[in-house]
C-alpha positions as protocol buffer text, in pm:
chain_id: "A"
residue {
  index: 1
  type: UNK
  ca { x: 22982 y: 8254 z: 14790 }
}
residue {
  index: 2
  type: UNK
  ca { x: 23147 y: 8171 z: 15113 }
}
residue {
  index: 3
  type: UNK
  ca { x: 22980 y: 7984 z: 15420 }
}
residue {
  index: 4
  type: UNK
  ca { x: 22974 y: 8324 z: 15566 }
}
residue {
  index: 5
  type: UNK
  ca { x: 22785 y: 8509 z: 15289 }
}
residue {
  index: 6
  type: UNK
  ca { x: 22508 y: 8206 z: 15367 }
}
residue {
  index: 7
  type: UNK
  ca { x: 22511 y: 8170 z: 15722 }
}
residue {
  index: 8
  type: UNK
  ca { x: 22100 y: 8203 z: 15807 }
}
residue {
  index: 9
  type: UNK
  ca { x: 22193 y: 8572 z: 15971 }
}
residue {
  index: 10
  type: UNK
  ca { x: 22293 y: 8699 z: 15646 }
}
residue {
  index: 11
  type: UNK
  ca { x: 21958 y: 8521 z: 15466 }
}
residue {
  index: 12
  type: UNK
  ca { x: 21712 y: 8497 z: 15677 }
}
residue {
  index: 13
  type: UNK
  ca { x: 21547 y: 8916 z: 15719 }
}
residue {
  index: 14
  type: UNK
  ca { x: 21173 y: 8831 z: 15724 }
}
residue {
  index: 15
  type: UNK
  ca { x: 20952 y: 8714 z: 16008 }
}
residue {
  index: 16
  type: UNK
  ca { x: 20762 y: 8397 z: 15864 }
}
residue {
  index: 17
  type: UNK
  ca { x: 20485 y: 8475 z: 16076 }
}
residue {
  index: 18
  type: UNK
  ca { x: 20360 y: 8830 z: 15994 }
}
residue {
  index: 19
  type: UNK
  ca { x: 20627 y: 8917 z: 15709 }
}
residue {
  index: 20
  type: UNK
  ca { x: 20794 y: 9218 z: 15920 }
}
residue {
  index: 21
  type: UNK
  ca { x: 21098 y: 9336 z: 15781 }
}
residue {
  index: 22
  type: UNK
  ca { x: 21253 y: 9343 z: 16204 }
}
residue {
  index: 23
  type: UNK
  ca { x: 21345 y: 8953 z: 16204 }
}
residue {
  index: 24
  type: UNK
  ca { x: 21625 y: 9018 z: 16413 }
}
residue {
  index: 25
  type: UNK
  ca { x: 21977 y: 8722 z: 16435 }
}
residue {
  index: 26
  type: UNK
  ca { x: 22001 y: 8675 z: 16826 }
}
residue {
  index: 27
  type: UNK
  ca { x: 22339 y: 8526 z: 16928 }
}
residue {
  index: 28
  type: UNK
  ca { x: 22123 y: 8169 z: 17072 }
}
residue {
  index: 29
  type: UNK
  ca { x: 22093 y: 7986 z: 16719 }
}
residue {
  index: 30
  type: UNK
  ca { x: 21735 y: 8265 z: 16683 }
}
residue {
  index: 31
  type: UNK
  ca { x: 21572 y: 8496 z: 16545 }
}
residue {
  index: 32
  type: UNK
  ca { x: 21285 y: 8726 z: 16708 }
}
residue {
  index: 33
  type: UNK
  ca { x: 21021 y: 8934 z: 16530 }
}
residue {
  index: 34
  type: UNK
  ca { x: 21043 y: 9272 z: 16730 }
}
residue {
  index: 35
  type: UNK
  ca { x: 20671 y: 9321 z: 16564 }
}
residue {
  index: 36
  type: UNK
  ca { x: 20508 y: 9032 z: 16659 }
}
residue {
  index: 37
  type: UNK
  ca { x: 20781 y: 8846 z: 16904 }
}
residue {
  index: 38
  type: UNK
  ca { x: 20795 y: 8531 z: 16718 }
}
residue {
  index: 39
  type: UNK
  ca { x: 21100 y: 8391 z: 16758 }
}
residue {
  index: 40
  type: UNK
  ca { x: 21259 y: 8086 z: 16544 }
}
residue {
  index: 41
  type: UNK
  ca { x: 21546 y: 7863 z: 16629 }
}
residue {
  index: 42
  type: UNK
  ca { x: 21800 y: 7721 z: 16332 }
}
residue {
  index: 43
  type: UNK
  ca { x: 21833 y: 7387 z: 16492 }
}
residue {
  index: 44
  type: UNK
  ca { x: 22077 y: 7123 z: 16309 }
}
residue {
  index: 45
  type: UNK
  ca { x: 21836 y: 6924 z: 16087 }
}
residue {
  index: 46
  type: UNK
  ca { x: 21893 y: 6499 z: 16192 }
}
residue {
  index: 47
  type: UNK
  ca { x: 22005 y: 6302 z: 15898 }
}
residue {
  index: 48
  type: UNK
  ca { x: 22179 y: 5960 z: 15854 }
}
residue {
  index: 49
  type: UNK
  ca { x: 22434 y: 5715 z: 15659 }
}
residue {
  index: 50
  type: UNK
  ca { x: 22495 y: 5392 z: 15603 }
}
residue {
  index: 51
  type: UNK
  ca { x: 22810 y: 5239 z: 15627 }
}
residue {
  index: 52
  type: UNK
  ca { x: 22764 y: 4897 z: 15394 }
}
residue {
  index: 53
  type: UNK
  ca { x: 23059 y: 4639 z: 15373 }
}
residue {
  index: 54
  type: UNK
  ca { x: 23037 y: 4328 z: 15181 }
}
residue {
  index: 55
  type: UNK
  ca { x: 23181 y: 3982 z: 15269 }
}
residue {
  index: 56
  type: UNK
  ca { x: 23489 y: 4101 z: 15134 }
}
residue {
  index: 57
  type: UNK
  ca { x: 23558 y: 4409 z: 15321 }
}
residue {
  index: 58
  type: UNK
  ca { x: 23441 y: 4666 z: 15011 }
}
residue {
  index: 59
  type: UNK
  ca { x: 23258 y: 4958 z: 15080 }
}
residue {
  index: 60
  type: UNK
  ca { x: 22892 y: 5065 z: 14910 }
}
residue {
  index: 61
  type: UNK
  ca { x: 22894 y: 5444 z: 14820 }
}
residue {
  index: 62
  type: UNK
  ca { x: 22671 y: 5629 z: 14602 }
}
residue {
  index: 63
  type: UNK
  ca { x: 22743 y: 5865 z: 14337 }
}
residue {
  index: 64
  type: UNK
  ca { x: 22529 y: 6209 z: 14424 }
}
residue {
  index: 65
  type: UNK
  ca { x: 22258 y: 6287 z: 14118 }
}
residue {
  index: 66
  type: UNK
  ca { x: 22160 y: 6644 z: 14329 }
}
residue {
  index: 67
  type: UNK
  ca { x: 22308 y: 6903 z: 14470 }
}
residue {
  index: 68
  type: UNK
  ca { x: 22511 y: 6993 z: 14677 }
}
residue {
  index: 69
  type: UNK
  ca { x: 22787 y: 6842 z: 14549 }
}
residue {
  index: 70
  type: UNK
  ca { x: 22641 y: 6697 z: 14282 }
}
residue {
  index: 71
  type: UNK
  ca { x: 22861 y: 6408 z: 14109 }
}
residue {
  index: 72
  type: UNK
  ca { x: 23041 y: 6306 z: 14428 }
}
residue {
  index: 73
  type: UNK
  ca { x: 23067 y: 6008 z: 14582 }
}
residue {
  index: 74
  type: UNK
  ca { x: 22860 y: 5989 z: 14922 }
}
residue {
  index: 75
  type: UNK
  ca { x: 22736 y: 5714 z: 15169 }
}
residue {
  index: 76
  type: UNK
  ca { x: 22383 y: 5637 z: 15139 }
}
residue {
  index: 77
  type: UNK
  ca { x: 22144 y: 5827 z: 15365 }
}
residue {
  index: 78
  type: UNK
  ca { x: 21947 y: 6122 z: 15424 }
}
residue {
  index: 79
  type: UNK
  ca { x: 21735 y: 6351 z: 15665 }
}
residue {
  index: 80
  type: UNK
  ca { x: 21515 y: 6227 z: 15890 }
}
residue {
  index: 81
  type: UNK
  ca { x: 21145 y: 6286 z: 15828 }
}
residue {
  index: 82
  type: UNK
  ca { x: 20964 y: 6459 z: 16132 }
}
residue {
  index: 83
  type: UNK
  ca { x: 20774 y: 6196 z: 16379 }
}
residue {
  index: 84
  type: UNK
  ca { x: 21067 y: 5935 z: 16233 }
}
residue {
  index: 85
  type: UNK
  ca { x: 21352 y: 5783 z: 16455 }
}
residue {
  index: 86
  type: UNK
  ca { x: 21713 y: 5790 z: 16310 }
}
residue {
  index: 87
  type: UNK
  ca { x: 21704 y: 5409 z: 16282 }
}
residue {
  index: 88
  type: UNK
  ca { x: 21330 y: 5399 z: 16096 }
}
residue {
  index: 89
  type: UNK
  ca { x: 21510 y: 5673 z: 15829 }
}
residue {
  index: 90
  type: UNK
  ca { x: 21833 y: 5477 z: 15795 }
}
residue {
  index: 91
  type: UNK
  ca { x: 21642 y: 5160 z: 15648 }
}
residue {
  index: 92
  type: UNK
  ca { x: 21375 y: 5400 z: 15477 }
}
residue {
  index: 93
  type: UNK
  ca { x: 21666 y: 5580 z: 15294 }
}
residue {
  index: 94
  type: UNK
  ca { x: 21882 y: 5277 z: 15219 }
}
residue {
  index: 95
  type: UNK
  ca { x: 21515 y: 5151 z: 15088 }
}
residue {
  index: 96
  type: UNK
  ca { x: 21443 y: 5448 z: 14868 }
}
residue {
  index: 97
  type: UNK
  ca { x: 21808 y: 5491 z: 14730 }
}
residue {
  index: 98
  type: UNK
  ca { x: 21905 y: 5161 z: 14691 }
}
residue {
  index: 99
  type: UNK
  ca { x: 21610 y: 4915 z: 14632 }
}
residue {
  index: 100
  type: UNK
  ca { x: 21684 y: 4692 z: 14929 }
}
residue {
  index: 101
  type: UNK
  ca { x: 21650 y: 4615 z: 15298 }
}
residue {
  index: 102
  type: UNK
  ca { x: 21889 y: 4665 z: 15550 }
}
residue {
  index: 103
  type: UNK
  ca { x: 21956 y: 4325 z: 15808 }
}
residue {
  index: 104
  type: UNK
  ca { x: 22157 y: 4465 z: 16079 }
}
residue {
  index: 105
  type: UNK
  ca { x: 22203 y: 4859 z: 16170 }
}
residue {
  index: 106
  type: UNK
  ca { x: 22415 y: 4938 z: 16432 }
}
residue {
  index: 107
  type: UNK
  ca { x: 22457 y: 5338 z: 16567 }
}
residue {
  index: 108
  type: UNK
  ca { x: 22809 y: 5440 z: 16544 }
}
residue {
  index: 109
  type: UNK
  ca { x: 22810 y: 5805 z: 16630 }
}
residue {
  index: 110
  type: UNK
  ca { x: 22669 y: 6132 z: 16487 }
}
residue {
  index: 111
  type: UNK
  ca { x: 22875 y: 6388 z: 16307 }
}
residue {
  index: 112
  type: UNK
  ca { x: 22822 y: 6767 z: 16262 }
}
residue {
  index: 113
  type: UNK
  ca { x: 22788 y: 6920 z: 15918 }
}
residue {
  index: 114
  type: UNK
  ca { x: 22751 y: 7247 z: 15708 }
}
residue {
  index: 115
  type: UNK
  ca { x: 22682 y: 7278 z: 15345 }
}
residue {
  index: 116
  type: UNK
  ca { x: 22517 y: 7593 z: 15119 }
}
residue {
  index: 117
  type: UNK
  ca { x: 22208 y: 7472 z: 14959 }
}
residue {
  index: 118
  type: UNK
  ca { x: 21994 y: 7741 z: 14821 }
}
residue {
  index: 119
  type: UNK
  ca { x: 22195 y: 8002 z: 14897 }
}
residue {
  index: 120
  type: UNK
  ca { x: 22208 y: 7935 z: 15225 }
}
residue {
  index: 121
  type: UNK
  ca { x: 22411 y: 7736 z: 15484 }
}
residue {
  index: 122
  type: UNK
  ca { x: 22220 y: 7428 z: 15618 }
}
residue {
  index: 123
  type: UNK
  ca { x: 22339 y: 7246 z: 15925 }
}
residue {
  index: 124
  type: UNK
  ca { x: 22330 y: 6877 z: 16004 }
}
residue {
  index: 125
  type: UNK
  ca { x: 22342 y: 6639 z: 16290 }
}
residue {
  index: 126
  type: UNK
  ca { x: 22465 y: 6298 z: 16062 }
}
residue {
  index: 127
  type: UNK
  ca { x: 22389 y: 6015 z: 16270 }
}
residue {
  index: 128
  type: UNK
  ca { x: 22672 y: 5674 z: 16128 }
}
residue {
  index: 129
  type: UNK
  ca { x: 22492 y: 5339 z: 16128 }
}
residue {
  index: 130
  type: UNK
  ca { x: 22727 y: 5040 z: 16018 }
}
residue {
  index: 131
  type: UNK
  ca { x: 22465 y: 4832 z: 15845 }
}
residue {
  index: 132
  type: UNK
  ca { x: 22443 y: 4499 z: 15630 }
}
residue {
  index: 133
  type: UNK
  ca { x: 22260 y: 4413 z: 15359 }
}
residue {
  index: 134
  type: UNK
  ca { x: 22188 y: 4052 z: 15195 }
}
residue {
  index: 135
  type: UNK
  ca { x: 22491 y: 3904 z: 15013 }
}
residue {
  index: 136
  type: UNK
  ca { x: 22265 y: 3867 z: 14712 }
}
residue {
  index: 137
  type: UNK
  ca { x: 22091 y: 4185 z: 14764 }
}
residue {
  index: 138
  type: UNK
  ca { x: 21985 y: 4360 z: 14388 }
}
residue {
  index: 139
  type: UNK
  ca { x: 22132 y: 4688 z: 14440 }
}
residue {
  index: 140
  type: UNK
  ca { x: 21950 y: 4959 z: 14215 }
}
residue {
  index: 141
  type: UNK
  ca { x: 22021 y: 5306 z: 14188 }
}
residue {
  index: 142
  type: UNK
  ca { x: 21685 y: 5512 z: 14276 }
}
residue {
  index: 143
  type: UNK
  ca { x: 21588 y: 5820 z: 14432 }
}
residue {
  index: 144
  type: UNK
  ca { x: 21876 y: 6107 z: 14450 }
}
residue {
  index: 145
  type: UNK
  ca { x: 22163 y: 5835 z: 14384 }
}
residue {
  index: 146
  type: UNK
  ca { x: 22280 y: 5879 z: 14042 }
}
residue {
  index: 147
  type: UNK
  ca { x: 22540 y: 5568 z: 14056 }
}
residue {
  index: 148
  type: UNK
  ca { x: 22679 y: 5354 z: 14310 }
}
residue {
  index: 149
  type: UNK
  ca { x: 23042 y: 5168 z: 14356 }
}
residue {
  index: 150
  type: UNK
  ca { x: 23156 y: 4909 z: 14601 }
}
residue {
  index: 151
  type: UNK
  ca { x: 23541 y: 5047 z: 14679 }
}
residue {
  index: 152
  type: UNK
  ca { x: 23847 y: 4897 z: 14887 }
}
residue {
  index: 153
  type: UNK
  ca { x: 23774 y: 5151 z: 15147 }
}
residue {
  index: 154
  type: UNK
  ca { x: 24180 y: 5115 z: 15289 }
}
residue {
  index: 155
  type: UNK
  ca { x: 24244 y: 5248 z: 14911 }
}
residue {
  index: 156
  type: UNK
  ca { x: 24016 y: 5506 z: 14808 }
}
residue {
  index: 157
  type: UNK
  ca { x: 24046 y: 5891 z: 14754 }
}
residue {
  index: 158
  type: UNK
  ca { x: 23838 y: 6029 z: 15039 }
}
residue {
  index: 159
  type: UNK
  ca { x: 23870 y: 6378 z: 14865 }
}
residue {
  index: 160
  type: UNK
  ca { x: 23615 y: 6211 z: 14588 }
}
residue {
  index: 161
  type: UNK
  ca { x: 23388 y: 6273 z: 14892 }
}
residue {
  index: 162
  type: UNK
  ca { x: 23173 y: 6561 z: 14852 }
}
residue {
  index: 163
  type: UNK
  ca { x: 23018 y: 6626 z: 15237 }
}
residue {
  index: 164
  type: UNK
  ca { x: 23293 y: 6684 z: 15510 }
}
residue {
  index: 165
  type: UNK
  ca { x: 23064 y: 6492 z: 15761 }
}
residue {
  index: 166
  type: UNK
  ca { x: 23087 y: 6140 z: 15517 }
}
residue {
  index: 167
  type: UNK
  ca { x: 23460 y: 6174 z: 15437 }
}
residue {
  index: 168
  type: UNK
  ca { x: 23462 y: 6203 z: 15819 }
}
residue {
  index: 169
  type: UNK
  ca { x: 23281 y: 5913 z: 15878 }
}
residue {
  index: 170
  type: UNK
  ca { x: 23484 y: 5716 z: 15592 }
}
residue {
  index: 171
  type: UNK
  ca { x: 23784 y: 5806 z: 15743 }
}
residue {
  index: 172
  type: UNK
  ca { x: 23691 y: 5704 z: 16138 }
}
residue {
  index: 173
  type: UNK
  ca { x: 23581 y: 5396 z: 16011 }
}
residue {
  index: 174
  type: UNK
  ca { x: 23910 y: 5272 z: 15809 }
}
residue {
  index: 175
  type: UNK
  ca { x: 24108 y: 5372 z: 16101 }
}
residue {
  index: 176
  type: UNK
  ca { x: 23893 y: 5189 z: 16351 }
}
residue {
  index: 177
  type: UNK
  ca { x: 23975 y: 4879 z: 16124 }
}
């Protein structure tokens, strides 16, 4: 399937409200329910990643254990739960992934995304944190991290990175060194 076949105005045909069949793609990011005139927005969902260097100038990523894009590499990060800042889920999701806690965060910038989950294109507003963790820290792979790898970041293959937004964020951040 192609982005297009996924896009929400090809999935989405059903009010969630009262189930009518008239859940209508408006051209704002909506939908409205000629039946019961709900209407529903397909906002970018907020999510975050960490960019971790050690003292030696390596980059931490994380080897993705779920989909999408199972099996790539991938900074570590994730949404943003609802009544949650993006710096709160940055050190929650660095926590869950990874086992330990995060000593500096600093906002970078935020990065748009698009990727088919379920059969369905999801969008993303990434927010880029350059963090640090302990030099000693006990890295542990948890949650949906399969693996992780510190990498020369100057020598990697940025195609080994699964989400456009990441290999975006790799890539700003070796040229801004």
């Amino acid at each position: 399937m192609n982005m297009f076949e996924t896009h929400p105005h090809q999935i989405l045909k059903y009010c969630p409200k009262c189930g009518s069949k008239l859940f209508v793609p408006q051209k704002d990011n909506s939908f409205t329910c000629h039946s019961c005139g709900f209407r529903y927005y397909y906002n970018a969902a907020s999510a975050v990643a960490a960019i971790i260097i050690d003292d030696q100038g390596n980059l931490l990523l994380t080897k993705r254990g779920i989909e999408p894009k199972k099996g790539t590499f991938d900074l570590p990060g994730g949404f943003v739960s609802e009544d949650e800042s993006s710096e709160e889920a940055v050190v929650r999701e660095v926590r869950e992934e990874l086992g330990v806690d995060l000593l500096e965060i600093k906002y970078v910038k935020s990065y748009a995304n698009r990727y088919e989950y379920s059969g369905m294109t999801v969008f993303t507003n990434d927010a880029c944190f350059i963090c640090k963790i302990a030099p000693d820290a006990q890295l542990k792979a948890n949650d949906d991290v399969a693996d992780f790898h510190w990498v020369n970041p100057k020598t990697f293959d940025l195609t080994k990175i699964g989400l456009d937004s990441i290999r975006r964020m790799v890539a700003d951040f070796v040229a801004s060194r």
